[in-house]
PDB file with SEQRES, HELIX, SHEET and CRYST1 records, atoms N, CA, C and O in Angstrom:
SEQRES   1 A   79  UNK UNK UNK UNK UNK UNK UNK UNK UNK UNK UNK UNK UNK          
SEQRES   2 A   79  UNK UNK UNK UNK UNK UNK UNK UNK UNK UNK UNK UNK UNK          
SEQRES   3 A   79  UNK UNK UNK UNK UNK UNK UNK UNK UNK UNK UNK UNK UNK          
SEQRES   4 A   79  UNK UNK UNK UNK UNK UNK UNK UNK UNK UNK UNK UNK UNK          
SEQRES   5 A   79  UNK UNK UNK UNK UNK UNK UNK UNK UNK UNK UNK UNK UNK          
SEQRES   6 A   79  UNK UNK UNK UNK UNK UNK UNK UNK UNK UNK UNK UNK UNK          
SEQRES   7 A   79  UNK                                                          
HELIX    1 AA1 UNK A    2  UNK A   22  1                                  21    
HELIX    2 AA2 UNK A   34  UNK A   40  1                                   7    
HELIX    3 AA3 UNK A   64  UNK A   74  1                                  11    
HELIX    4 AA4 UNK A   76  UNK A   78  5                                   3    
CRYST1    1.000    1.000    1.000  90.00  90.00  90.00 P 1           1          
ATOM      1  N   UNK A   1      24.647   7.079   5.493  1.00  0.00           N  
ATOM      2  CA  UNK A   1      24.083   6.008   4.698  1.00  0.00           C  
ATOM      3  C   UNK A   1      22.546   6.064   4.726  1.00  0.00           C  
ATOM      4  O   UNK A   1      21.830   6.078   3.725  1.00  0.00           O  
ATOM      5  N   UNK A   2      22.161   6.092   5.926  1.00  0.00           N  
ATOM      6  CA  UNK A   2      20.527   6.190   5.877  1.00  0.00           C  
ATOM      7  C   UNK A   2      19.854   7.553   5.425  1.00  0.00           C  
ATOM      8  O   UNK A   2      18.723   7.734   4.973  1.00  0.00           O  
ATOM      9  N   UNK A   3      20.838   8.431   5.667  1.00  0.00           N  
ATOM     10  CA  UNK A   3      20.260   9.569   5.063  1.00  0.00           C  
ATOM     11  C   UNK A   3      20.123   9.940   3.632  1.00  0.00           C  
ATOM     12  O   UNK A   3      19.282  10.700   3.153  1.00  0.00           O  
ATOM     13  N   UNK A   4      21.152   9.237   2.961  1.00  0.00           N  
ATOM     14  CA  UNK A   4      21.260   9.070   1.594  1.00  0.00           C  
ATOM     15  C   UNK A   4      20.036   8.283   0.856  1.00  0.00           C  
ATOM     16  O   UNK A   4      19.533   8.465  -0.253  1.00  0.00           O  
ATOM     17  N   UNK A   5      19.724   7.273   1.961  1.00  0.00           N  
ATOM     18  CA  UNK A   5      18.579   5.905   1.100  1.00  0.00           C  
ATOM     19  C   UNK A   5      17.521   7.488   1.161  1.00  0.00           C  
ATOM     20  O   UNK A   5      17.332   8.306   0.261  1.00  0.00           O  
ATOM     21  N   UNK A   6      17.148   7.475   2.153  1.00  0.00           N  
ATOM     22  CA  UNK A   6      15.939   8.388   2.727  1.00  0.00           C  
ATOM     23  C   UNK A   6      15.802   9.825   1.616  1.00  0.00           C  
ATOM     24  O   UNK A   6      14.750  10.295   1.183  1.00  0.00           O  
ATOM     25  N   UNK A   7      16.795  10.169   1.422  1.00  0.00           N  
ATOM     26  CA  UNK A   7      17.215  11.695  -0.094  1.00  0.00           C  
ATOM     27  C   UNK A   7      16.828  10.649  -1.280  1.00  0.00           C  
ATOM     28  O   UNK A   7      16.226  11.104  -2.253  1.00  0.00           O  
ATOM     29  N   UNK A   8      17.083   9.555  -1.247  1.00  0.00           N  
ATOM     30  CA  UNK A   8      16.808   8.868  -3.159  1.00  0.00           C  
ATOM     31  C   UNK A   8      14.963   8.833  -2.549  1.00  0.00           C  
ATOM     32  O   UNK A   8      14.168   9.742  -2.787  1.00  0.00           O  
ATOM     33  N   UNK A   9      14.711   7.876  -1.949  1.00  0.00           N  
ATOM     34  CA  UNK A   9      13.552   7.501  -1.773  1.00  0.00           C  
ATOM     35  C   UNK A   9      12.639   9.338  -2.153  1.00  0.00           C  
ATOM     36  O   UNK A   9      12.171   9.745  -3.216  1.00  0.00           O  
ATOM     37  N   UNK A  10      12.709  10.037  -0.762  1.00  0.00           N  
ATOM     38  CA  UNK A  10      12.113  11.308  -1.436  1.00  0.00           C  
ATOM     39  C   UNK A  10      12.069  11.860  -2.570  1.00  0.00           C  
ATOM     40  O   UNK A  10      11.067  12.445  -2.981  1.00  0.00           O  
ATOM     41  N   UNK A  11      13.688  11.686  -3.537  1.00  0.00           N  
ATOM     42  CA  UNK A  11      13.583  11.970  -5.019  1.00  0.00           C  
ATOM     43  C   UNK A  11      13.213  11.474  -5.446  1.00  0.00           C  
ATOM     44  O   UNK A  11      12.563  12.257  -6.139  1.00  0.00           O  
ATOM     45  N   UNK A  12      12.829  10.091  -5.918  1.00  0.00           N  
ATOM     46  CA  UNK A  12      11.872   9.354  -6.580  1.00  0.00           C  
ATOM     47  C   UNK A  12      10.497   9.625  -6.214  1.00  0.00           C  
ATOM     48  O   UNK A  12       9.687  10.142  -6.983  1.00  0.00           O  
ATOM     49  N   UNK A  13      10.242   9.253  -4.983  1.00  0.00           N  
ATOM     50  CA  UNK A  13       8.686   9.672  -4.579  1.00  0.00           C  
ATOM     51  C   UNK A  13       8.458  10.852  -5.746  1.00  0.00           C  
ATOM     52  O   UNK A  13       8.084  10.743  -6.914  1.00  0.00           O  
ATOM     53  N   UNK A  14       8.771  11.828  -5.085  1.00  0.00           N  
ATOM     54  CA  UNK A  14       8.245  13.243  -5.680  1.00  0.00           C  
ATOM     55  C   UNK A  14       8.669  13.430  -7.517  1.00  0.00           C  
ATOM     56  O   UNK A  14       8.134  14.366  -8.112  1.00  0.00           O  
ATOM     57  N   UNK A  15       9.435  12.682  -8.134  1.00  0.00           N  
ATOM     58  CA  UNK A  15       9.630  12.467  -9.591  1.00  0.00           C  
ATOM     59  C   UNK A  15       8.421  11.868  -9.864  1.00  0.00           C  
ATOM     60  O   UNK A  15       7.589  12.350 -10.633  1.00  0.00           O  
ATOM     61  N   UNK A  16       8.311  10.962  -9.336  1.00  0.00           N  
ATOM     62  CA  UNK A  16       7.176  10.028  -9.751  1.00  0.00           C  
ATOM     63  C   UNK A  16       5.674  10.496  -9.733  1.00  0.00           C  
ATOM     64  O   UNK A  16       4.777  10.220 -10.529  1.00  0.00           O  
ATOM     65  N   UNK A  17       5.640  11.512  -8.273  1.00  0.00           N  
ATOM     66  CA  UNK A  17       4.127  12.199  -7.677  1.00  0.00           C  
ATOM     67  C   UNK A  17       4.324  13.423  -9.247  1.00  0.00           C  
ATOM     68  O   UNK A  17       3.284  13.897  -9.706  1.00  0.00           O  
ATOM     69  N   UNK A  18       5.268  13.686  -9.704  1.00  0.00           N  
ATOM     70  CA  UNK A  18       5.461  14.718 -10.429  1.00  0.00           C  
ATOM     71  C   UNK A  18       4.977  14.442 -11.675  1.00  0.00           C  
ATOM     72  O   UNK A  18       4.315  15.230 -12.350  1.00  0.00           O  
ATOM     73  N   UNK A  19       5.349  13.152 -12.043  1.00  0.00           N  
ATOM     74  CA  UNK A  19       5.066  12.660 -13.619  1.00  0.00           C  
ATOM     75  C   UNK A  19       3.415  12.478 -13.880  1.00  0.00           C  
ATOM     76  O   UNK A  19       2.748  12.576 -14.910  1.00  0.00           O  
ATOM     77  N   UNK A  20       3.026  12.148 -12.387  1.00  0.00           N  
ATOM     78  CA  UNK A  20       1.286  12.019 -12.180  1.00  0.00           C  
ATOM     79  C   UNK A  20       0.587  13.234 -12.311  1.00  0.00           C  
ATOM     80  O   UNK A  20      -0.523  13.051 -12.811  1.00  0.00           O  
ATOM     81  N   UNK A  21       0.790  14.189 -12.092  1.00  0.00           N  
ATOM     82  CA  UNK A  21       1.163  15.213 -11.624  1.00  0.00           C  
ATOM     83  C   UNK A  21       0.436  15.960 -13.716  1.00  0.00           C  
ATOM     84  O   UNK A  21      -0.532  16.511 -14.241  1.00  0.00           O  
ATOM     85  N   UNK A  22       1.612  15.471 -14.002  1.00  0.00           N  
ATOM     86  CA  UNK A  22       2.387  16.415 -15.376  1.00  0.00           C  
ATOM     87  C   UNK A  22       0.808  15.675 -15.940  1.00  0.00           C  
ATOM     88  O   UNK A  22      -0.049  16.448 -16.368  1.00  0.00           O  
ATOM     89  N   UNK A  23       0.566  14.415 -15.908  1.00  0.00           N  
ATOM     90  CA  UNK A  23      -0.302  13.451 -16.780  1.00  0.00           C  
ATOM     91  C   UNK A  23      -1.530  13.696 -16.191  1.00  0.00           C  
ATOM     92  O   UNK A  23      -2.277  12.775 -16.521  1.00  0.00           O  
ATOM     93  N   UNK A  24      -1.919  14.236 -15.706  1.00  0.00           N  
ATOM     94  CA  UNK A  24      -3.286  15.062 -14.991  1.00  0.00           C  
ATOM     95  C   UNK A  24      -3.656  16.192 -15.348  1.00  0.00           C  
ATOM     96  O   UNK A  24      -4.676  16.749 -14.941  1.00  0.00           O  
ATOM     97  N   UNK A  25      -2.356  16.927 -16.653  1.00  0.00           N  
ATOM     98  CA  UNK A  25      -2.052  18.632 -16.955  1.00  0.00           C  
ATOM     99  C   UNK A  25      -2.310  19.485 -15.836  1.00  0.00           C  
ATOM    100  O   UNK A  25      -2.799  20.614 -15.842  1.00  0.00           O  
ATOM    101  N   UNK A  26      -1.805  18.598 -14.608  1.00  0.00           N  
ATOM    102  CA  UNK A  26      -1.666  19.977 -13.736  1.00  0.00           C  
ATOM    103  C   UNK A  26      -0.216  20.518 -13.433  1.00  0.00           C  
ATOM    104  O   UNK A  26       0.757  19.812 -13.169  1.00  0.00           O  
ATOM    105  N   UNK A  27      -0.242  22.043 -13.528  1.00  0.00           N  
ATOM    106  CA  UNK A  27       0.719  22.442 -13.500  1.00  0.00           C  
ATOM    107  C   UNK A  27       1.681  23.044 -11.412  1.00  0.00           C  
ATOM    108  O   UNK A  27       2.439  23.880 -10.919  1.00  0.00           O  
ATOM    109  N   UNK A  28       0.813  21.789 -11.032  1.00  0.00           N  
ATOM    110  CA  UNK A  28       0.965  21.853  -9.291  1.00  0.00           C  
ATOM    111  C   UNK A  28       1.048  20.633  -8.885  1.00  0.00           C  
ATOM    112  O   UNK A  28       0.184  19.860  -9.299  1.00  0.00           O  
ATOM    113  N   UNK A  29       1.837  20.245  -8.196  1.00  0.00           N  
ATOM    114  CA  UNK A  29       1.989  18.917  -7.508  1.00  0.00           C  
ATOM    115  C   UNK A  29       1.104  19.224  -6.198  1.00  0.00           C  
ATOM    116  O   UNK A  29       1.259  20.257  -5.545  1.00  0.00           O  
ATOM    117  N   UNK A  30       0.096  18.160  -5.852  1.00  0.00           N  
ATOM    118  CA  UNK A  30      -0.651  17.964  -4.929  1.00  0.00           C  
ATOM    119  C   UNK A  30      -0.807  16.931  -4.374  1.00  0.00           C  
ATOM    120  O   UNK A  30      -0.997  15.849  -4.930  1.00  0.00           O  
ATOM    121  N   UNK A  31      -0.747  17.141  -3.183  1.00  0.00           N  
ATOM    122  CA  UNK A  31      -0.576  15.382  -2.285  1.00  0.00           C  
ATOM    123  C   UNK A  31      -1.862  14.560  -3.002  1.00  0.00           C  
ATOM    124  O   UNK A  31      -1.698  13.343  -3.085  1.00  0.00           O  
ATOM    125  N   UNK A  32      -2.662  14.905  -3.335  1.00  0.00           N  
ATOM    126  CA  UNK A  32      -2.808  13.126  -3.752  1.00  0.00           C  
ATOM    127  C   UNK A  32      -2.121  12.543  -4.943  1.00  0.00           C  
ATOM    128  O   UNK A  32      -2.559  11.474  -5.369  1.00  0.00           O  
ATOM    129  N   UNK A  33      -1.120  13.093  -5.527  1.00  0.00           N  
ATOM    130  CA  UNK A  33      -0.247  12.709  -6.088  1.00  0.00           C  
ATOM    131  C   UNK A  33       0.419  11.677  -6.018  1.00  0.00           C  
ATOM    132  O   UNK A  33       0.379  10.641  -6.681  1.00  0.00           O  
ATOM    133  N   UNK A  34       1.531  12.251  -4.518  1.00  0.00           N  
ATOM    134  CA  UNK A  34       2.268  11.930  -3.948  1.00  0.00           C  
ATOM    135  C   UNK A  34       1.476  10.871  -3.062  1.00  0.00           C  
ATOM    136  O   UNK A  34       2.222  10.139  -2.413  1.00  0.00           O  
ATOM    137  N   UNK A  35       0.700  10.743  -2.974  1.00  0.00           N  
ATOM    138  CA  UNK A  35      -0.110   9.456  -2.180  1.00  0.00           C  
ATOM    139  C   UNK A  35      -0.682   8.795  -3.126  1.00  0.00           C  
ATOM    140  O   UNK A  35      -1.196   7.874  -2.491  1.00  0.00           O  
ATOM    141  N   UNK A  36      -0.932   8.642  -4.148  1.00  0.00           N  
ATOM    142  CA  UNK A  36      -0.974   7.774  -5.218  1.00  0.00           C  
ATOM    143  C   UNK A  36       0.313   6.729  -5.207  1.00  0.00           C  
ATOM    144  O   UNK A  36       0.476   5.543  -4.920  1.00  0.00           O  
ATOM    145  N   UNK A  37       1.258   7.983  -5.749  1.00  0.00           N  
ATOM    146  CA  UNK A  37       2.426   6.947  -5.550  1.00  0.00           C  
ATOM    147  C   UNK A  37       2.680   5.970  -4.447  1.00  0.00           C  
ATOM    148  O   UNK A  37       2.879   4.756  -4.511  1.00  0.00           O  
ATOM    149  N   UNK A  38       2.621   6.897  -3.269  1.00  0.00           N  
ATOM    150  CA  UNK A  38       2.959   5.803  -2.361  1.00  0.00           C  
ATOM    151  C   UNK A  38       2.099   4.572  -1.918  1.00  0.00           C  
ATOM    152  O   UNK A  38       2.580   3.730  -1.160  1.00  0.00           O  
ATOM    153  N   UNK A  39       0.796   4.476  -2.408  1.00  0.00           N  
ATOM    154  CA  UNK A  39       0.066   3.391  -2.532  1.00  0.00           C  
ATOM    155  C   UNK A  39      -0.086   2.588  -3.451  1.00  0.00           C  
ATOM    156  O   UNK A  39      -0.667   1.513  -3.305  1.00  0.00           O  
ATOM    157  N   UNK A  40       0.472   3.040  -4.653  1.00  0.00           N  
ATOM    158  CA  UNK A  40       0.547   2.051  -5.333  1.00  0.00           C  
ATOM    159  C   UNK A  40       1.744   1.482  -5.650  1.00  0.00           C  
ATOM    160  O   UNK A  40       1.640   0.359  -6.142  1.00  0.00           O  
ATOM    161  N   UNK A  41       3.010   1.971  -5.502  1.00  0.00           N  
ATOM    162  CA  UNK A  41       4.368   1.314  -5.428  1.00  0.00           C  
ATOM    163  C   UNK A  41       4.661   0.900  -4.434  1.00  0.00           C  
ATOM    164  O   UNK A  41       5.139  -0.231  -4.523  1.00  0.00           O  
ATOM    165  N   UNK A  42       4.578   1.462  -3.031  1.00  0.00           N  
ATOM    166  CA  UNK A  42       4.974   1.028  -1.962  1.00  0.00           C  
ATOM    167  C   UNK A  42       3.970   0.612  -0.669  1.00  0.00           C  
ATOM    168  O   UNK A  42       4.360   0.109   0.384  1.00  0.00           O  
ATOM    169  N   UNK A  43       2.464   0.979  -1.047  1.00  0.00           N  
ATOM    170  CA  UNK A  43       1.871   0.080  -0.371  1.00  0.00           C  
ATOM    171  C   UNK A  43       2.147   0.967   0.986  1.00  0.00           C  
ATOM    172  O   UNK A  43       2.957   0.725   1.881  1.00  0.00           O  
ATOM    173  N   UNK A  44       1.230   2.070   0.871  1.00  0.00           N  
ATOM    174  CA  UNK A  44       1.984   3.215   1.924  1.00  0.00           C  
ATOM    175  C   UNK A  44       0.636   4.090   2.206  1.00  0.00           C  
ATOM    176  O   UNK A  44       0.175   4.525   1.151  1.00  0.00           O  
ATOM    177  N   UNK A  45       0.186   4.310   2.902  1.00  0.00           N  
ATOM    178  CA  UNK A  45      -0.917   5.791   3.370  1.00  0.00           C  
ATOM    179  C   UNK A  45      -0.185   6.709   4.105  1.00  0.00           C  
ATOM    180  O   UNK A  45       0.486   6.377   5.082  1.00  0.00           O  
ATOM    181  N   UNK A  46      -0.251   7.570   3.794  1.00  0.00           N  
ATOM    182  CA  UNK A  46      -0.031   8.586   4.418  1.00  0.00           C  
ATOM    183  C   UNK A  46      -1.188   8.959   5.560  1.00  0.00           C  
ATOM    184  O   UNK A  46      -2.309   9.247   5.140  1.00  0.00           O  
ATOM    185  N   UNK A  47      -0.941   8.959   6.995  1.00  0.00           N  
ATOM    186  CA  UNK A  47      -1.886   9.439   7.890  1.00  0.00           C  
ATOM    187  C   UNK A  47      -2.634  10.931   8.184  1.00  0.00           C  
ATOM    188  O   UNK A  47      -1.963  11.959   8.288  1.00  0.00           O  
ATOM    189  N   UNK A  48      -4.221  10.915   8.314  1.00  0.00           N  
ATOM    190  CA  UNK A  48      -4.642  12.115   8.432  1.00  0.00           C  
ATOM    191  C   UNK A  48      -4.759  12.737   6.433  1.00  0.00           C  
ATOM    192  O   UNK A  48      -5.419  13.729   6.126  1.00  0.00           O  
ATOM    193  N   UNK A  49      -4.214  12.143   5.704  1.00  0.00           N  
ATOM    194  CA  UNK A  49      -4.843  12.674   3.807  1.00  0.00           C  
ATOM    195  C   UNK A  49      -5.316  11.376   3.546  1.00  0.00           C  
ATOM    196  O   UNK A  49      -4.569  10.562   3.004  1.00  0.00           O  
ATOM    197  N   UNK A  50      -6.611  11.049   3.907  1.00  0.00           N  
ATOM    198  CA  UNK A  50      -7.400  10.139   3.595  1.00  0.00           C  
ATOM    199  C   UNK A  50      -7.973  10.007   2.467  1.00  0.00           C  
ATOM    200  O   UNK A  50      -8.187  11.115   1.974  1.00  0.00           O  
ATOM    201  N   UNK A  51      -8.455   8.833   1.580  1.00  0.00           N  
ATOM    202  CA  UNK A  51      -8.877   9.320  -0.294  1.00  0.00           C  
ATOM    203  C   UNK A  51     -10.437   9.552   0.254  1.00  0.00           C  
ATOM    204  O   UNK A  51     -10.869   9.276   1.373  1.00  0.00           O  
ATOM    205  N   UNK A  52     -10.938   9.968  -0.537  1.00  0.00           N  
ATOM    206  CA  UNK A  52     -12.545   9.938  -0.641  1.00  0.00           C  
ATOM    207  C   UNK A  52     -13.344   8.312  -0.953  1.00  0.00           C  
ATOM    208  O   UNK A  52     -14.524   8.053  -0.718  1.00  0.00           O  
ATOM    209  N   UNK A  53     -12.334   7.399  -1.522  1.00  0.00           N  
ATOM    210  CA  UNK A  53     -12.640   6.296  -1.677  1.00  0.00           C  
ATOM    211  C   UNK A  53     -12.436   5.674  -0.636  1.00  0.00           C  
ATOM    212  O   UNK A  53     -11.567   6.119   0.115  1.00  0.00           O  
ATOM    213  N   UNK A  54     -13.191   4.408  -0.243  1.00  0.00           N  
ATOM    214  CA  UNK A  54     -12.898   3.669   1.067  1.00  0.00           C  
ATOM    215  C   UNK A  54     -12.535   2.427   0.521  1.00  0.00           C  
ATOM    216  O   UNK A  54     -13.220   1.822  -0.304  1.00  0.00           O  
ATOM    217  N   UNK A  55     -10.979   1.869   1.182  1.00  0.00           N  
ATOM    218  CA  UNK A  55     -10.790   1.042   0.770  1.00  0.00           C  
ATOM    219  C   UNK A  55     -11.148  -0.317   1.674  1.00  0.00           C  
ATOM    220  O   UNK A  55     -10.849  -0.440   2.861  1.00  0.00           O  
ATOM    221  N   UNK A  56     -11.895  -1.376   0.819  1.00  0.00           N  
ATOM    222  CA  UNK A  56     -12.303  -2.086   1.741  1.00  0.00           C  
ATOM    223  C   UNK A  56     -10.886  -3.345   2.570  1.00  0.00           C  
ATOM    224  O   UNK A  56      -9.692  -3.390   2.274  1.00  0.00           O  
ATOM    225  N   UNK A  57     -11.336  -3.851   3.193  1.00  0.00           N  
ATOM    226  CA  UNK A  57     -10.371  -4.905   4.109  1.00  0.00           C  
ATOM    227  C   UNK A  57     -10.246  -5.939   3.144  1.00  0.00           C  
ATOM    228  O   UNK A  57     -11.300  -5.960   2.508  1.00  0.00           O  
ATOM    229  N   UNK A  58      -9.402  -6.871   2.700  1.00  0.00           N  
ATOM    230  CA  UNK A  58      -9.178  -7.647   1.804  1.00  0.00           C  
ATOM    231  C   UNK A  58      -8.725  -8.769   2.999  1.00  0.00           C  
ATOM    232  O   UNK A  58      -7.653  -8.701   3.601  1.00  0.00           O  
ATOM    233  N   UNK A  59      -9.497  -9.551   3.164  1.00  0.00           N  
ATOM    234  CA  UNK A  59      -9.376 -11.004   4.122  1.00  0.00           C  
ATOM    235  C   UNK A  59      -8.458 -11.573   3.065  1.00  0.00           C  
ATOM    236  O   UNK A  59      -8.221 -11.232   1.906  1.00  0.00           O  
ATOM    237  N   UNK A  60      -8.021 -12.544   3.830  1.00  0.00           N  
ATOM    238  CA  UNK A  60      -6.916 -13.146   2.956  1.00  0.00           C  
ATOM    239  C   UNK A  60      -7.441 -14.449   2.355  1.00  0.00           C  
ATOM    240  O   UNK A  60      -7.477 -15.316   3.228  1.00  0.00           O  
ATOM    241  N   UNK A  61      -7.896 -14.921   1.067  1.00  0.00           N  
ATOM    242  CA  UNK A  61      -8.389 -16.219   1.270  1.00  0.00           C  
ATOM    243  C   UNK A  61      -7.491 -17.698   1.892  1.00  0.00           C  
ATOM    244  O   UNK A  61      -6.271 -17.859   1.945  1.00  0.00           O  
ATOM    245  N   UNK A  62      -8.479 -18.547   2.266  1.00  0.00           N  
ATOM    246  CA  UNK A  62      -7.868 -19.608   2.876  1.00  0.00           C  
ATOM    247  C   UNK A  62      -7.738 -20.795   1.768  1.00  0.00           C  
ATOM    248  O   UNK A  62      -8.567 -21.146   0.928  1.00  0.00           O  
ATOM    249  N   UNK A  63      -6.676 -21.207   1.985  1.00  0.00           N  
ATOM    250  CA  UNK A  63      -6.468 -22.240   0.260  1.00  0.00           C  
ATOM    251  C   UNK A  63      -6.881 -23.382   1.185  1.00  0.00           C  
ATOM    252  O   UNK A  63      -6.847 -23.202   2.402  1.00  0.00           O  
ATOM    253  N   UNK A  64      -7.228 -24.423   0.722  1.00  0.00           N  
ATOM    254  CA  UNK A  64      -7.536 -26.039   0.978  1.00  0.00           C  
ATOM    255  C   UNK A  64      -6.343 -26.486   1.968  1.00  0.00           C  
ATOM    256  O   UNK A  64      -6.353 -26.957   3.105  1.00  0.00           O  
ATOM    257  N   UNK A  65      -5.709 -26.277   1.416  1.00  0.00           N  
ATOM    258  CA  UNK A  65      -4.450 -27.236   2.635  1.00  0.00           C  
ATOM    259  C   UNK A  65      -4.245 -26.599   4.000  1.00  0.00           C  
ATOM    260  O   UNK A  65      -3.654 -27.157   4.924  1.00  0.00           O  
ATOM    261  N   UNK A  66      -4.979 -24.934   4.071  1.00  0.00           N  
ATOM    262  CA  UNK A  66      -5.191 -24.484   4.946  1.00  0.00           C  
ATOM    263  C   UNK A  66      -6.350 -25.171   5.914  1.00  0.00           C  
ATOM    264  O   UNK A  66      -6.325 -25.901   6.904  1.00  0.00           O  
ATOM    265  N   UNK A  67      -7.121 -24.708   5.308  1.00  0.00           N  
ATOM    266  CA  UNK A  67      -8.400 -25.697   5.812  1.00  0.00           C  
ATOM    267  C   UNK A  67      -8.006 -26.773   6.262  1.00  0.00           C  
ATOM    268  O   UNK A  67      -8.054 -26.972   7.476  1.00  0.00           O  
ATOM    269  N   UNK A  68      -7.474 -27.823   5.299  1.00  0.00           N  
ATOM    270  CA  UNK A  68      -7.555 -29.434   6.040  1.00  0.00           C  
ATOM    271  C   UNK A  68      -6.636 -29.594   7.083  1.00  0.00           C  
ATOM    272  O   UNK A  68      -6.609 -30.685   7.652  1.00  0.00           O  
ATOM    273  N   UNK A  69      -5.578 -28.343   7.574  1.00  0.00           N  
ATOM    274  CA  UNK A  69      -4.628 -28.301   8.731  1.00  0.00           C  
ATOM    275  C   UNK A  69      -5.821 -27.893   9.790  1.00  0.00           C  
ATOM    276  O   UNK A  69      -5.966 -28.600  10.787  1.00  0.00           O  
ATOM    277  N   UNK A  70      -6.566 -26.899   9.604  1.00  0.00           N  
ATOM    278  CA  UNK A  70      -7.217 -26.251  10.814  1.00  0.00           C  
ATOM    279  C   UNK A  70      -8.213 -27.280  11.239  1.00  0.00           C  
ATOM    280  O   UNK A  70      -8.556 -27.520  12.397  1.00  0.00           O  
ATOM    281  N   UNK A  71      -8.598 -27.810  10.228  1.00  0.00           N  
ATOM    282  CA  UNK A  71      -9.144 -28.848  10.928  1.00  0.00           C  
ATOM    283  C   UNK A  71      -8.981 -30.703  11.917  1.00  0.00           C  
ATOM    284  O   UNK A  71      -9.587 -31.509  12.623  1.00  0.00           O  
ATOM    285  N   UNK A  72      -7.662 -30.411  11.211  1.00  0.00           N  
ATOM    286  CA  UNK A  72      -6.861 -31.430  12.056  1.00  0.00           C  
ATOM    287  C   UNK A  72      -6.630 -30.899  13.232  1.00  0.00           C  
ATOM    288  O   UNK A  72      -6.136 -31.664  14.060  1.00  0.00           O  
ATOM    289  N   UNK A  73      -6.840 -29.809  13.560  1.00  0.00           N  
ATOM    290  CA  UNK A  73      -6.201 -28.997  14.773  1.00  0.00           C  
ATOM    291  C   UNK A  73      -7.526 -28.896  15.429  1.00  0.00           C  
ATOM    292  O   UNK A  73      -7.454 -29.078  16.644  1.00  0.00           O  
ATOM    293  N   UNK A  74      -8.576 -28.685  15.028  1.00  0.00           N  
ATOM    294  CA  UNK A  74      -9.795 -28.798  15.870  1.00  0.00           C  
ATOM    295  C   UNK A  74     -10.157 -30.330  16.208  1.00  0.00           C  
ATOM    296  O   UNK A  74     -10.829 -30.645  17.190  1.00  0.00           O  
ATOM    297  N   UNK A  75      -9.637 -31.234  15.288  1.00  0.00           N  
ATOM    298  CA  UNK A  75     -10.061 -32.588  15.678  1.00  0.00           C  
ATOM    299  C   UNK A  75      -9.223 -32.827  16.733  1.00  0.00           C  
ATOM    300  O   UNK A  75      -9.538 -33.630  17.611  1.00  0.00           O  
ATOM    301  N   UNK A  76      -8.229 -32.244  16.747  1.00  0.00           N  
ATOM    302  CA  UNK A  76      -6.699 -33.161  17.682  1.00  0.00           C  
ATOM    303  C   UNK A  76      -7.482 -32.634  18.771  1.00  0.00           C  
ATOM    304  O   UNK A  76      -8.030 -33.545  19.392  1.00  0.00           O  
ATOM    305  N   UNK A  77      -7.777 -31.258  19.308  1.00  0.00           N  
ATOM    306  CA  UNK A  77      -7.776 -30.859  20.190  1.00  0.00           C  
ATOM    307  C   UNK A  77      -9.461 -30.839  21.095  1.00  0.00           C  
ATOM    308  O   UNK A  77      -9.754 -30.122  22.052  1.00  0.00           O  
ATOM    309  N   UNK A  78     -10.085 -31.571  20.604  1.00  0.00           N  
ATOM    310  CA  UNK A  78     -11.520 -32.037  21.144  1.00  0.00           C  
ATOM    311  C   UNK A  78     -11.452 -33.311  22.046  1.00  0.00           C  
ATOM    312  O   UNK A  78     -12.186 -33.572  22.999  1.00  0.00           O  
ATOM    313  N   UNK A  79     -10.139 -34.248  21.411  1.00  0.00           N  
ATOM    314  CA  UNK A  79     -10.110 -34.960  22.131  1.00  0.00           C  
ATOM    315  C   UNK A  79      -9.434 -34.919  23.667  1.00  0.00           C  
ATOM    316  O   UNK A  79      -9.507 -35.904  24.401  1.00  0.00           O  
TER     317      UNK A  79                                                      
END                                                                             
């Protein structure tokens, strides 16, 4: 069973790194292909094939109702 998910997942990956691939007119699949894909569908790096681009840290913003909890939590706890 897991080996089966793990055979689709690789066939898709590499269909997909392939179609990028085809739409680039290159006639070679090359990992940044295949790391395209996996960062942009699955939210994936591959370790050690780093991009030339640096991607920066994306803090998460804090919505209002966040805020007005954290600060109930600093008030509670002063006293």
């Amino acid at each position: 069973m897991l080996l089966q998910i793990a055979d689709d997942f690789i066939a898709s990956a590499v269909t997909a790194a392939y179609q990028l691939a085809r739409h680039r007119k290159s006639s070679t699949l090359e990992v940044k292909d295949v790391q395209l894909h996996l960062e942009r569908q699955w939210n994936m790096w591959i370790p050690g094939f780093g991009s030339e681009e640096i991607r920066p840290y994306k803090k998460a913003c804090t919505t209002e109702a966040h805020k007005q909890r954290m600060a109930l939590i600093r008030k509670t706890t002063k006293k």
